[in-house]
C-alpha positions as a printed Julia matrix, in Angstrom:
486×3 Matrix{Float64}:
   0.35   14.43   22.37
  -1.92   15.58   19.43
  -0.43   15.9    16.21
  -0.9    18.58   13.73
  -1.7    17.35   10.39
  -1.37   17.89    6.79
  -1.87   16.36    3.56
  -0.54   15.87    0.0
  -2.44   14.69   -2.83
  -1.73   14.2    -6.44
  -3.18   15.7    -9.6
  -2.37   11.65  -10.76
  -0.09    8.96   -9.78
   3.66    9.63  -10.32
   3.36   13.17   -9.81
   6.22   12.77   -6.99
   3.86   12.81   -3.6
   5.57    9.55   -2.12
   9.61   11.73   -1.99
   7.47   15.1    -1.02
   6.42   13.58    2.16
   9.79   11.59    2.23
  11.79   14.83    1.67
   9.82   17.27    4.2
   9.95   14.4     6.7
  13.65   14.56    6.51
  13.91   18.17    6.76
  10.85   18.62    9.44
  13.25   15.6    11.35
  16.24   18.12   10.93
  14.4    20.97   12.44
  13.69   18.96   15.59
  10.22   17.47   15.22
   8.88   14.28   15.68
   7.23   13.17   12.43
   5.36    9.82   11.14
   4.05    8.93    7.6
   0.52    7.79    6.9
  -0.99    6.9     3.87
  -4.42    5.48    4.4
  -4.87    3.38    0.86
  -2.15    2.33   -1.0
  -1.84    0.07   -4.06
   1.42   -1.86   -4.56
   3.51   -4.86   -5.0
   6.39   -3.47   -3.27
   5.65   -4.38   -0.2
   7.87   -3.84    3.27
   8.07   -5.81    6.35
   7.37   -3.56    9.76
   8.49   -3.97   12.98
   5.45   -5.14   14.3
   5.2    -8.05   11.92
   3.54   -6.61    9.02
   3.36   -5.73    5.64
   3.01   -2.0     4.27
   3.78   -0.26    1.1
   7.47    0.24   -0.14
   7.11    4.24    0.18
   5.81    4.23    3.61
   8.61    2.45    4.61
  10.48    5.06    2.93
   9.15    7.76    4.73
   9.42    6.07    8.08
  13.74    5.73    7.49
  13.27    9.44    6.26
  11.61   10.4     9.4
  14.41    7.87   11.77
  11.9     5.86   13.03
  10.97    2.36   12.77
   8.02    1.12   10.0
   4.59    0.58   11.42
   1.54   -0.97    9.95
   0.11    1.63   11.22
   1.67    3.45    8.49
  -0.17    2.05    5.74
  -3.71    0.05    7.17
  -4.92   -0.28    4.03
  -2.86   -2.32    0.98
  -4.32   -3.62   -1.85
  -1.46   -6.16   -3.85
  -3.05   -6.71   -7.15
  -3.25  -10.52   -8.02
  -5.01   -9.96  -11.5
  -6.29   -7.39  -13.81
  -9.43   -6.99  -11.71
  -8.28   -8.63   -7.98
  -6.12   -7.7    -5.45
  -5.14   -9.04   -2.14
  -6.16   -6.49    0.57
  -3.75   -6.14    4.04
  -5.19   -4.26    6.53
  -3.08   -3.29    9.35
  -0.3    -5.54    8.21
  -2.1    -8.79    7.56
  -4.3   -10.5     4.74
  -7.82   -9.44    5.56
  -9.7   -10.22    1.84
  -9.13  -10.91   -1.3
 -11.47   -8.86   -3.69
 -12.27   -8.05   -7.22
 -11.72   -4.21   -7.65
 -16.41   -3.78   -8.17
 -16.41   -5.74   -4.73
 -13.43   -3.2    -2.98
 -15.81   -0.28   -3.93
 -17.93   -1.52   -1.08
 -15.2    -2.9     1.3
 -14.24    0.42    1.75
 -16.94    1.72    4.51
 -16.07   -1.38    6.43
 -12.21   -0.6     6.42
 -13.2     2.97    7.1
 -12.94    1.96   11.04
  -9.37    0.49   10.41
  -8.09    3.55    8.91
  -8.54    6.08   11.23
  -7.76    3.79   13.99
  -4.08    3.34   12.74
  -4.41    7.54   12.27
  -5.26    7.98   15.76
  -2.78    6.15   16.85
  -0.16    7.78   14.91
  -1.44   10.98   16.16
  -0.71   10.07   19.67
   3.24    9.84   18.98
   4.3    12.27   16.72
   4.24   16.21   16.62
   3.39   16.36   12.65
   1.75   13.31   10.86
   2.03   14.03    7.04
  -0.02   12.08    5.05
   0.12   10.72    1.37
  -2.82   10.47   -1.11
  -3.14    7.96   -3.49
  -3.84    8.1    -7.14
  -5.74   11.49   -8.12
  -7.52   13.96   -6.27
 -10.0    14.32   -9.2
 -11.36   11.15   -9.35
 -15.03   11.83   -8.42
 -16.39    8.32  -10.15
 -14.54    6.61   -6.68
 -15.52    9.93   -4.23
 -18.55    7.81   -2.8
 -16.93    6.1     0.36
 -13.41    7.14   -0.71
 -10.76    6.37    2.2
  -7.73    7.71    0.38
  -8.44   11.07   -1.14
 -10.43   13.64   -0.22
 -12.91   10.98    1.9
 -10.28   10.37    4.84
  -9.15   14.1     4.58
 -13.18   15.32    5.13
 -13.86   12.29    7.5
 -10.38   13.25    9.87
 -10.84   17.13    8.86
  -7.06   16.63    7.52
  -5.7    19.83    5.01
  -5.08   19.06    1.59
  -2.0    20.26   -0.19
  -2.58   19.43   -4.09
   0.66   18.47   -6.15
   0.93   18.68  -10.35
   3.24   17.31  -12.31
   4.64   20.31  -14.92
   7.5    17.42  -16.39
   4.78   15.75  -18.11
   2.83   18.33  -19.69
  -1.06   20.21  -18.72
   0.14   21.19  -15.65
  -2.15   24.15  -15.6
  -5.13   22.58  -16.37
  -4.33   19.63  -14.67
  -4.25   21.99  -11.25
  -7.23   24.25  -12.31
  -9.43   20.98  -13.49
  -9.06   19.07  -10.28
 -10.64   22.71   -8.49
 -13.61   22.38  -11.06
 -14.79   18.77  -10.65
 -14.41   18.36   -7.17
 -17.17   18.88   -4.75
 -17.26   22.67   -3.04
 -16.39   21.37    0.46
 -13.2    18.91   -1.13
 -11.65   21.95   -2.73
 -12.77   24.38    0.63
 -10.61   21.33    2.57
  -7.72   22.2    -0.16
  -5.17   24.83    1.62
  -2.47   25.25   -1.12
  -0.43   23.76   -4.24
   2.5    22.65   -5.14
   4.33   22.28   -8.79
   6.56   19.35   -9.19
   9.62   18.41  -11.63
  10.02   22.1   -12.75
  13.49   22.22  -15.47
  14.65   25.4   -16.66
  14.35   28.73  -15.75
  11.37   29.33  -13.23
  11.43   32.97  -13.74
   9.03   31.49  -17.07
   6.26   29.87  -14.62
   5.88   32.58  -12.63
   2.61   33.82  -14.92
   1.43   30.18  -14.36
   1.5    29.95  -10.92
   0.26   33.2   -10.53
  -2.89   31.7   -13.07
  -3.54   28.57  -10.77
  -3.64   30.6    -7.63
  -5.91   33.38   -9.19
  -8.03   30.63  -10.99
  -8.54   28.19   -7.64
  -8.15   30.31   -4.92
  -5.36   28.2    -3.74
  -1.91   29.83   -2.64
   0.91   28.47   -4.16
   3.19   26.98   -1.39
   6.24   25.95   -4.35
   7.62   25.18   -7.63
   9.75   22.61   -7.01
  13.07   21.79   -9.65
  13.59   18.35  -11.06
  15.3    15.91   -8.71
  17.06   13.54  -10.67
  18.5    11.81   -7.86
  15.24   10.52   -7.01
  15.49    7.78   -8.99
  18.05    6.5    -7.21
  15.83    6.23   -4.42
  13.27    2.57   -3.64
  10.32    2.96   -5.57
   7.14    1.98   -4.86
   5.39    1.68   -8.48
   5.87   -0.2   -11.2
   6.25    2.52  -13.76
   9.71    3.04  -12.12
  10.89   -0.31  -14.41
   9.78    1.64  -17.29
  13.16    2.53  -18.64
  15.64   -0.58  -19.49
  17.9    -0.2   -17.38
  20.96    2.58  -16.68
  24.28    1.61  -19.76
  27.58    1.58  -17.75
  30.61    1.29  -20.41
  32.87    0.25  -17.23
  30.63   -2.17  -15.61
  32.09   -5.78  -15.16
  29.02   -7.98  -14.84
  25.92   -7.64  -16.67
  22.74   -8.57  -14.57
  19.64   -9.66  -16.75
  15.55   -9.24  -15.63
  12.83  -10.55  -17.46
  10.01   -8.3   -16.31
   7.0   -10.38  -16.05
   3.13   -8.76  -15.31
   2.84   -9.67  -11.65
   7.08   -8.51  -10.71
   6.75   -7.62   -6.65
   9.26   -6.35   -4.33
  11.41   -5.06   -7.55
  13.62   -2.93   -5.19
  15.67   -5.79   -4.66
  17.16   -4.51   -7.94
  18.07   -0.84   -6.44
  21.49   -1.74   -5.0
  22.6    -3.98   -8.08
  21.77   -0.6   -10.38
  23.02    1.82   -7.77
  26.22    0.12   -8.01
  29.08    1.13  -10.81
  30.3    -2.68  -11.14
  27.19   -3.31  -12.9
  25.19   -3.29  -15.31
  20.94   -3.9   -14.72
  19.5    -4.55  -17.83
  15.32   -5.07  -17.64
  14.1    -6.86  -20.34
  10.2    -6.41  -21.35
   8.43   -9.4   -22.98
   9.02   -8.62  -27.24
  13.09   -8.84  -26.43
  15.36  -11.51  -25.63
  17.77  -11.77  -22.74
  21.03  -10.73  -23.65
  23.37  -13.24  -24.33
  26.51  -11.86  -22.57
  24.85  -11.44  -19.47
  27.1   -13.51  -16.2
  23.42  -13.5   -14.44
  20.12  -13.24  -14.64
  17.33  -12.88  -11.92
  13.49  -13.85  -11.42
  12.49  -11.19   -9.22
   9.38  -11.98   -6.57
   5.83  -12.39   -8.23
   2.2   -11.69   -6.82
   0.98  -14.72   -9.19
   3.44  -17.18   -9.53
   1.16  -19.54  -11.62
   0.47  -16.63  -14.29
   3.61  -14.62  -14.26
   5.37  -18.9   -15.39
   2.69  -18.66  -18.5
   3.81  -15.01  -19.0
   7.52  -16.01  -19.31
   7.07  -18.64  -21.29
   4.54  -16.48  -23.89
   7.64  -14.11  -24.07
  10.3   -17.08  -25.11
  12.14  -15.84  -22.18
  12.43  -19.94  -21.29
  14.32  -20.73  -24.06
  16.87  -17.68  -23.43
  17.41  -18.78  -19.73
  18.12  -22.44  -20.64
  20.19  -21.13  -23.38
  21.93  -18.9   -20.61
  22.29  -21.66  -18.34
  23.71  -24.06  -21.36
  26.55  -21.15  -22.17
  27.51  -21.28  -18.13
  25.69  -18.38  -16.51
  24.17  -18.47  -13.32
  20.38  -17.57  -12.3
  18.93  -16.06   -8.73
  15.29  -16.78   -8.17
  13.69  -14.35   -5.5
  10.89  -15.68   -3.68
   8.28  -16.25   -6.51
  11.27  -16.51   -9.06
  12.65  -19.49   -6.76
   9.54  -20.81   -7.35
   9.17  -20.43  -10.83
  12.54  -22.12  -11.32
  11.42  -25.3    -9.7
   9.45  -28.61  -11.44
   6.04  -27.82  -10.59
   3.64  -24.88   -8.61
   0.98  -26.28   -6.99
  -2.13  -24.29   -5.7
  -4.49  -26.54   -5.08
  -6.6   -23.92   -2.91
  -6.96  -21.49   -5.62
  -4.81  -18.67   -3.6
  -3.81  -17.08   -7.13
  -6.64  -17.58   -8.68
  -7.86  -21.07  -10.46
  -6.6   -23.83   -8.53
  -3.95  -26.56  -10.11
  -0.58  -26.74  -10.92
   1.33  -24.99  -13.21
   5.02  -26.47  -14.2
   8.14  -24.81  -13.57
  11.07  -24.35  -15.3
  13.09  -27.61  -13.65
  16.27  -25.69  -13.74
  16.14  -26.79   -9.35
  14.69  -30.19   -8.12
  11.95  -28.72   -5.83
   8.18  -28.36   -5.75
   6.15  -25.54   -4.69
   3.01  -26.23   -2.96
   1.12  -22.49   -2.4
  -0.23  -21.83    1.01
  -3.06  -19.2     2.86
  -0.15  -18.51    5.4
   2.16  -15.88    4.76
   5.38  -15.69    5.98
   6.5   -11.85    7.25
   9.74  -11.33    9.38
  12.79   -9.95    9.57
  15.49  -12.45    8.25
  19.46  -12.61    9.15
  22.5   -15.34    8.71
  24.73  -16.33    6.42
  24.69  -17.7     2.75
  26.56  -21.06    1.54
  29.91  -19.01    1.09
  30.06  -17.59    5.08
  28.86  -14.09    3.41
  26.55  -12.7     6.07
  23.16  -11.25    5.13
  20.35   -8.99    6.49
  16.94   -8.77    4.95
  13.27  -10.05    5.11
  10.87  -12.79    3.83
   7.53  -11.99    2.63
   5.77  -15.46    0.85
   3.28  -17.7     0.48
   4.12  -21.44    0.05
   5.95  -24.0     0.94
   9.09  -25.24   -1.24
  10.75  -28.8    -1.09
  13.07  -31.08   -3.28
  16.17  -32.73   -3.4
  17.86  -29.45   -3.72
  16.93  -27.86   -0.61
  19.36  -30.27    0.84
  22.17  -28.22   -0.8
  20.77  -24.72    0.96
  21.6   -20.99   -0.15
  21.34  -19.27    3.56
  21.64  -20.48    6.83
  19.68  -17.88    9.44
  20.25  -17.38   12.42
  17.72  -19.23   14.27
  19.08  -22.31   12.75
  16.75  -22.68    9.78
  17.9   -23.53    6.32
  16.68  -21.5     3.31
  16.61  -21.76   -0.48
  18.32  -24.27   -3.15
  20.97  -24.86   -5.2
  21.63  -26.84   -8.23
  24.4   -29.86   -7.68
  26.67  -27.33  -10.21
  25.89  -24.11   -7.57
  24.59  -21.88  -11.18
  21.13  -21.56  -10.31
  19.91  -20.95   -6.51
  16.78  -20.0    -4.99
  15.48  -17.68   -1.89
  12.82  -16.79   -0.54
  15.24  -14.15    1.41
  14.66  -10.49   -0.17
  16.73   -7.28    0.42
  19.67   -9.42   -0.13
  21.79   -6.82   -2.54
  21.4    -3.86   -0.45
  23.47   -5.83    2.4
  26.92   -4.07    1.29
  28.27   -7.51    2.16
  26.36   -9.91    0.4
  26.32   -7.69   -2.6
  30.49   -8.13   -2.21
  29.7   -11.74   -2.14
  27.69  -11.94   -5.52
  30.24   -9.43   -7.06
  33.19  -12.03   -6.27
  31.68  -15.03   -6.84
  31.58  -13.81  -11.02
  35.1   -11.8   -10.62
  33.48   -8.68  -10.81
  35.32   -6.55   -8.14
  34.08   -5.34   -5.25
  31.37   -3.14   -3.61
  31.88    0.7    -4.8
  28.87    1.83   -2.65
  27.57    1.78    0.92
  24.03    1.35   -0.36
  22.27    2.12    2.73
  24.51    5.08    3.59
  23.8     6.23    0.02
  19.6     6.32    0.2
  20.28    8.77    3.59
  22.54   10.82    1.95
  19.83   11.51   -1.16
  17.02   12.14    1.68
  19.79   14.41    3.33
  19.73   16.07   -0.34
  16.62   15.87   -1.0
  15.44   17.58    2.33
  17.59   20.31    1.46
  15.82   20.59   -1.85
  12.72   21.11   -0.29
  14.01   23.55    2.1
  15.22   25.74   -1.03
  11.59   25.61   -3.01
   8.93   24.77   -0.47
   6.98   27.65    1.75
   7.9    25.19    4.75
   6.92   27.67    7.29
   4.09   28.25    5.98
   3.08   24.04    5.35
   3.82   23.99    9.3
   1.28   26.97    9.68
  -1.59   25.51    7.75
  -1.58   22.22    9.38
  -3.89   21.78   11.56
């Protein structure tokens, strides 16, 4: 089997190409095709465990439950995790492969070249349609030389390009027209159509405008697409998804406090507390102070453990979880929040950067000691209370104290995981995915009297991609997507 092919690249980041591809996988699935996600580069800490023992980005994996099929590494060869303003981590087909400072990636990239279309060709070989995501902008031309996420792969694999604006924030017009004018005359010749995303109001008053863009590129326009708002509910893969504080619910019965820190990873572990009505997620940005009537507040995971401790402490948000722990609330660490509520984080081979230690917050008697090894696998058993659990570990380092001997989770090949404190108010885990279990979320909602679970959170993301598919369906020239592939 040789796949057809197609596309879809952004006028900019958060234009909406991750639920595009999600969406028409879902409804290309519903007409009876088989259908993988690829998207060569991607740049995230919201990373996914694959069945093949790998790590790709949080949208892929998206697209993969879309399209009812299991997450590859294939999926996603190439993902940079940023470690610092200028560094990143860089997984290739799953597994660490580099570190690099973002100068030295620029020339990484003809070497990863080979990786790339391997995990395409592969992907080709299983599926009728492969639909591929861009990353960033089309229009960046300063990163065109050796480019292996844009309009590079799409020349190098002879892939067609469907371009995607964003009219909810403003230009879209020029946006459209200027990525035709500073691209090179065989990227745009590669482009085969457009599409115009997060449309409100009456579209009867862009139909001038898309009549403009087609006239002005040459490119047909294949749909103006209305605002999803339910999209939010879905994972999300970028950070500017924590933008907002956090959803007000007047009914909600526990109040769950973040503080967001600079290096905050696998922040979908939030989704399911948000999603559900019991609750309410409030994210709190350095500048602010946790709120003081909150039952429980969470350290979500951290790319740089070491930095995002110096962060929290710049923000005061130390003093307002000792205060919180003083007034009888109760604190989750995930992963690098366990960590960070330790006594000390040792690196001593510079993994995050600088090597030494950093202190912790000494709210649990253990010590992290930072590794090279990552742990990736699926991870299943039951927490301290006999609530069951399914979800993953993704982490670097090793974590010992005194109170490992009082664990969080038991798994199921018999090994212990996390901490708690002798008083059971502040535990650690290096187990993520925990709240979209229906039943552990039950768990956490009991143990603070808060009700039970008023969702079916993984029932709930199918039924948006159901919705969401149907969307599509309603706005998209689908027949005509399946005609210009290729």
């Amino acid at each position: 089997m040789t796949a057809r092919t197609l596309m879809f690249q952004g006028t900019g980041s958060d234009v909406g190409k991750s639920l595009i591809v999600a969406g028409l996988a879902r409804a290309l699935v519903a007409r009876g095709l088989q259908v993988l996600p690829f998207k060569p580069q991607n740049m995230s800490n919201n990373a996914a465990v694959t069945i093949d023992g790998g790590e790709i980005g949080r949208a892929q994996d998206l697209q993969a439950r879309a399209a009812r099929v299991p997450p590859s590494v294939h999926m996603n060869p190439v993902l940079l995790k940023p470690q610092s303003e200028t560094g990143a981590q860089v997984i290739v087909q799953g597994r660490v492969y580099a570190t690099a400072k973002a100068a030295d990636f620029q020339s990484l990239k003809t070497e990863l070249m080979k990786f790339v279309q391997d995990s395409f060709e592969r992907l080709k070989a299983d599926a009728d349609i492969v639909l591929v995501e861009g990353a960033g902008s089309a229009s960046e031309v300063n990163l065109r030389n050796n480019d292996i996420a844009n309009m590079g792969f799409a020349r190098a694999c002879d892939v067609p390009v469907v371009l995607i604006g964003d009219i909810d924030r403003g230009g879209v017009i020029a946006s459209l027209v200027g990525t035709k004018a500073v691209i090179d005359v065989g990227d745009a010749a590669q482009m085969v159509g457009f599409l115009v995303n997060k449309f409100r109001g009456d579209p009867k008053l862009f139909e001038t405008g898309m009549e403009k863009i087609a006239s002005v590129t040459g490119w047909p326009a294949l749909g103006l697409i209305p605002f999803f708002a339910e999209a939010r509910a879905l994972p999300a893969e970028d950070a500017l998804a924590l933008d907002g504080a956090g959803t007000e619910k007047n009914d909600a019965v526990l109040k769950v406090a973040v503080p967001i820190l600079p290096h905050i990873a696998n922040f979908d572990d939030l989704d399911p507390l948000e999603a559900e009505p019991a609750i309410e997620l409030v994210r709190v940005r350095p500048g602010s102070a946790l709120p003081g009537d909150a039952g429980l507040v969470i350290l979500p995971g951290s790319k740089c453990t070491r930095a995002d401790l110096e962060a929290l402490r710049g923000a005061g948000f130390d003093i307002d979880i000792a205060a919180h722990v003083r007034r009888g609330g109760a604190v989750l660490g995930l992963c690098g929040g366990f960590q960070i509520l330790g006594r000390v984080v040792h690196d001593p081979d510079g993994i995050e950067g600088a090597p030494g230690s950093t202190a912790g917050l000494g709210l649990l008697d253990v010590e992290t000691t930072l590794t090279g090894e990552k742990r990736l696998e699926p991870a299943q058993g039951e927490t301290f209370d006999g609530a069951p659990f399914s979800g993953y570990e993704m982490h670097m380092g090793e974590t010992l104290g005194a109170d490992c001997t009082r664990a969080f989770a038991q798994l199921t090949d018999g090994a212990k995981d996390g901490a708690m404190s002798p008083d059971g108010r502040v535990i650690g885990t290096y187990v993520h995915g925990l709240f979209a279990d229906d039943r552990q979320r039950g768990a956490w909602l009991a143990r603070f009297a808060a009700g039970t679970p008023q969702i079916a959170y993984d029932s709930s993301v199918d039924a948006i991609l159901d919705r969401l598919a149907e969307h599509l369906e309603a706005h998209v020239d689908i027949d005509r997507l399946l005609t210009i592939s290729r």
